[in-house]
C-alpha positions as CSV (number, residue, x, y, z in Angstrom):
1,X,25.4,0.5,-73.3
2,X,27.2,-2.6,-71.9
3,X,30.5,-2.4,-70.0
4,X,33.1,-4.7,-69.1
5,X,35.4,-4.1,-66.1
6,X,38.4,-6.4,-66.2
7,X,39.8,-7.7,-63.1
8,X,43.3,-8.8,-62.4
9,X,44.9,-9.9,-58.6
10,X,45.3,-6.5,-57.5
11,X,43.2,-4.9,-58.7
12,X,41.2,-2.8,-55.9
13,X,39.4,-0.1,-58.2
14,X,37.4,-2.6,-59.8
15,X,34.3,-2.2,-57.5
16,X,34.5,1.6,-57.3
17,X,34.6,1.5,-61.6
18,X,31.5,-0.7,-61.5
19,X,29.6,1.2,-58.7
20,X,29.7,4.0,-60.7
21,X,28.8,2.3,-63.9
22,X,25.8,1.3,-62.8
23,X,24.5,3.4,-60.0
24,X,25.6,6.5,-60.8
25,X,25.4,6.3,-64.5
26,X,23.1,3.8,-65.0
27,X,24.7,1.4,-67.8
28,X,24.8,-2.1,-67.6
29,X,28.1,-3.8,-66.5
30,X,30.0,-6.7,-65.9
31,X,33.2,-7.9,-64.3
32,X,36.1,-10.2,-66.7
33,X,38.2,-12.0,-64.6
34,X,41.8,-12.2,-65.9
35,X,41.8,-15.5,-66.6
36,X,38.9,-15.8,-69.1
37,X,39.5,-15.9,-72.7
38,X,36.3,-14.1,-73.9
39,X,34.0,-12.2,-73.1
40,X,30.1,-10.8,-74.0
41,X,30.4,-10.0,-78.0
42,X,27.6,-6.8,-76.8
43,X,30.1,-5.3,-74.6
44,X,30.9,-1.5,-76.4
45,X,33.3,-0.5,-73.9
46,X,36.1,-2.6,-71.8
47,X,37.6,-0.7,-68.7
48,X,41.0,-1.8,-66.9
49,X,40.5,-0.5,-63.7
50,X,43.6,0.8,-61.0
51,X,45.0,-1.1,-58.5
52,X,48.5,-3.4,-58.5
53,X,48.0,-5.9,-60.7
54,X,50.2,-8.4,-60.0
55,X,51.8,-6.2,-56.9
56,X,53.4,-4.1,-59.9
57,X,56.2,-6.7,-60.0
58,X,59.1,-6.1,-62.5
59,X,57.0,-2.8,-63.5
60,X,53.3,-1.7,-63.3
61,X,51.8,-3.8,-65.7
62,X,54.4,-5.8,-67.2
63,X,52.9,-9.0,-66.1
64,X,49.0,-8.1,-66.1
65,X,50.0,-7.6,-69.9
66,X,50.2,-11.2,-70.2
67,X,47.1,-12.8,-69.0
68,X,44.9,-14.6,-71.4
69,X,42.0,-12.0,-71.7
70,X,44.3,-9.1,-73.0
71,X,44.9,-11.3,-76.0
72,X,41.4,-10.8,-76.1
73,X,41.4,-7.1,-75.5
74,X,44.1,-6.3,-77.8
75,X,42.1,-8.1,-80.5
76,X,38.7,-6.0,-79.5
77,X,40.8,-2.8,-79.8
78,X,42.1,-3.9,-82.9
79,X,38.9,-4.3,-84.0
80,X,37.1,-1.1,-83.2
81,X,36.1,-1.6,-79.9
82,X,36.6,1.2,-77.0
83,X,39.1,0.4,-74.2
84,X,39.3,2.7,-71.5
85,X,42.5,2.2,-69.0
86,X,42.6,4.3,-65.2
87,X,46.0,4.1,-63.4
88,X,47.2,0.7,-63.9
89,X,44.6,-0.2,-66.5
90,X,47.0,2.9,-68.4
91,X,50.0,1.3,-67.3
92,X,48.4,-2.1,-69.0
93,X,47.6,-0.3,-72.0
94,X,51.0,0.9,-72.8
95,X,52.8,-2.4,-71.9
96,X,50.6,-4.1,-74.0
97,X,51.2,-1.8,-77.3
98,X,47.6,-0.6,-77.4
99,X,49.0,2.7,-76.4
100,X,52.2,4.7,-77.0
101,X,54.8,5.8,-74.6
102,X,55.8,4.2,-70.9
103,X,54.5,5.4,-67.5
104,X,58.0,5.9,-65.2
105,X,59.2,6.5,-61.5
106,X,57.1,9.8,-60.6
107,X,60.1,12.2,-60.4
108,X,59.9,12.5,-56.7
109,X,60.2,8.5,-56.5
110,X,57.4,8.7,-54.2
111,X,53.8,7.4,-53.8
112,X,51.6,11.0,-55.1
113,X,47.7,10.4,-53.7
114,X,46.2,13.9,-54.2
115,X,43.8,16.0,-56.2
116,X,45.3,17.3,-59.6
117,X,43.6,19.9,-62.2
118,X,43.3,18.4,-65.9
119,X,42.6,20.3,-69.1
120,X,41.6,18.7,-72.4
121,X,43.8,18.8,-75.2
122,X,42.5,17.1,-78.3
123,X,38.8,18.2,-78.5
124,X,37.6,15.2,-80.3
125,X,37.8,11.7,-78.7
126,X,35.3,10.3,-76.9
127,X,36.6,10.8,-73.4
128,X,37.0,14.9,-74.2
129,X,34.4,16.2,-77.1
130,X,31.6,16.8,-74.2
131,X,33.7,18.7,-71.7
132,X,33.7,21.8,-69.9
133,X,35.6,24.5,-72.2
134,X,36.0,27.1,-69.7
135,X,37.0,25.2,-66.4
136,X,39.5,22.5,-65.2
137,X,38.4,19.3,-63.9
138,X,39.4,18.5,-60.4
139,X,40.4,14.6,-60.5
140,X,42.2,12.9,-58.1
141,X,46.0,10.5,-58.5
142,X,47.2,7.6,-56.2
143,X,49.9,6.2,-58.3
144,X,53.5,5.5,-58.0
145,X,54.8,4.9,-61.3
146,X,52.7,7.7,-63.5
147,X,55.6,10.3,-65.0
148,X,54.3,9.3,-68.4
149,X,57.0,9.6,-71.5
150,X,57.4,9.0,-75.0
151,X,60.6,10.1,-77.4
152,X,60.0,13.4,-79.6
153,X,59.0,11.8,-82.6
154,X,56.1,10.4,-80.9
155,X,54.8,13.7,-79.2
156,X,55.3,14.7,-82.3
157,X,52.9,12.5,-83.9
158,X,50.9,12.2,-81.2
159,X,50.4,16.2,-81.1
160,X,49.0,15.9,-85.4
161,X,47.2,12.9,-84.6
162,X,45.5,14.6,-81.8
163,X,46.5,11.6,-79.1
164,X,46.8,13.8,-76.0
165,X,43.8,13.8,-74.2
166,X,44.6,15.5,-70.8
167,X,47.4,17.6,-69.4
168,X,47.7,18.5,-66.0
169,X,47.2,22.4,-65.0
170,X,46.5,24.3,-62.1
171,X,42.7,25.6,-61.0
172,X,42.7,28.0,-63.6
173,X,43.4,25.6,-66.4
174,X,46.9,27.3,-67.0
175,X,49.6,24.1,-67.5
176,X,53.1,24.8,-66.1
177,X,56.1,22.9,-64.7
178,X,54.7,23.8,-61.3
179,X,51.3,22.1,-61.8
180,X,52.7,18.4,-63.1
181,X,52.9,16.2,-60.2
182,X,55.1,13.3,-61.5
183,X,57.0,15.0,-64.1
184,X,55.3,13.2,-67.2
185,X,56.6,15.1,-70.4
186,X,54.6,17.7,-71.5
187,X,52.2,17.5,-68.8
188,X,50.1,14.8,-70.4
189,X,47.9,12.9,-68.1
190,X,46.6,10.9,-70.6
191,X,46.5,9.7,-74.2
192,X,44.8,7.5,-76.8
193,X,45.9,5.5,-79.8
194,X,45.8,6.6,-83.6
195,X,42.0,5.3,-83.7
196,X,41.0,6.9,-81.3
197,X,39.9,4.2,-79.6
198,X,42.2,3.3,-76.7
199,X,42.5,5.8,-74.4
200,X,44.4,6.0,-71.1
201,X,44.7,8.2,-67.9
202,X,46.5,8.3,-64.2
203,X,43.9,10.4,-62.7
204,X,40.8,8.3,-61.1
205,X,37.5,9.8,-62.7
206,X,35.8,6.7,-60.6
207,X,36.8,8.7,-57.6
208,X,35.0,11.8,-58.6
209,X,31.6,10.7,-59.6
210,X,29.4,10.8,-56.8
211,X,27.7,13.4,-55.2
212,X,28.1,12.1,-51.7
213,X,31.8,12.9,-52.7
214,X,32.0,16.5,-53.3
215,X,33.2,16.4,-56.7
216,X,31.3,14.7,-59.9
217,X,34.2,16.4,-62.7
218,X,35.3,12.8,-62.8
219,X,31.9,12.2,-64.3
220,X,31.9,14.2,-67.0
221,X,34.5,12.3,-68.5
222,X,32.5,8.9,-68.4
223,X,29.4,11.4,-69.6
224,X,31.3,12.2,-72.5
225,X,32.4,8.4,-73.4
226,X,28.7,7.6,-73.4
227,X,27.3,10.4,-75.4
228,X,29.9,10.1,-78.1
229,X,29.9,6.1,-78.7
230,X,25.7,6.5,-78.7
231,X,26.0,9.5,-81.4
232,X,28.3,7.3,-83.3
233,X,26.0,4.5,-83.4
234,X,23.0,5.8,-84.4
């Protein structure tokens, strides 16, 4: 599989998203700058990496939304292809439109950099079918602006459509209040579109992929990604 890793100025998990693209899970990738206007038609996947694009002026990812390969992006999504946002790519992802809801002010209105527990909700998408059923994932935050929210009528039809791919919990996989670091409604630590196709995340899985690091659940969810897009394919 081919990958694309979009950079923008400030980004500064760019390197870390292609390191483990290639070395540890051996795919072939390149790197977009923002400014470009196309990219590779053999690309299957596009990742927008974490970092401060832009400095996170006005809000994270209100500006990054508007350089000229996301006009590009938003027309691969629309077309099918996978787009996989971490952190700010997430943030990007929702101001664009390519995913529902807003990532706020964590509730503490502080800057969280920790390890969190996830569980999978929807069993389904491409970032979740191949996971663990009888563990939490250990994955790691560093955001500021990652309380995510959407209005009830969206959770609602988010919940049907099966949208919610990751809630936070603690080690034992149970989710509670006392387990969600930035107060995002619901728990949810990430989401995809109606397609299935979009999906986004605050928790760095980038950052828990090697096995010089102590923890490779990250891993599993790129693992997944992989297997499912090649299954569909064939």
């Amino acid at each position: 599989m081919k990958f694309g890793v979009v950079v923008f100025p400030g980004s500064n998990c760019d390197q870390d998203t292609v390191y483990v693209i290639k070395e540890i899970l051996e795919q072939e990738v390149v790197t977009l700058w923002h400014k470009e206007t196309d990219f590779d038609p053999n690309i299957d996947v596009i990742i927008l990496p974490g970092g401060f694009s832009y400095g996170d002026y006005l809000r994270s990812g209100a500006l990054a939304k508007f350089s000229p390969i996301m006009n590009r992006v938003i027309d691969f999504a629309n077309n099918g292809g996978y787009v996989f946002g971490i952190c700010n790519g997430f943030q990007i992802l929702c101001e664009s439109g390519l995913l529902p809801g807003a990532l706020l002010h964590n509730t503490s209105q502080k800057f969280i950099c920790k390890n969190v527990h996830l569980v999978p909700d929807s069993k389904n998408t491409a970032l979740t079918k191949y996971l663990p059923r009888d563990r939490a994932l250990k994955v790691p935050i560093a955001h500021g602006e990652g309380r995510y929210y959407a209005d009830k009528d969206t959770l609602a039809q988010m919940r049907i459509n099966g949208q919610i791919l990751f809630r936070y919990c603690d080690e034992s996989g149970v989710v509670s209040e006392s387990a969600n670091p930035n107060g995002s409604v619901e728990n949810i630590a990430g989401v995809c579109n109606e397609r299935h196709n979009v999906f986004g995340m605050m928790p760095h899985p980038e950052r828990a992929s090697d096995d010089e690091l102590g923890n490779t659940d990250g891993r599993l969810i790129f693992e997944s990604m992989i297997k499912y897009i090649r299954e569909l394919s064939n």
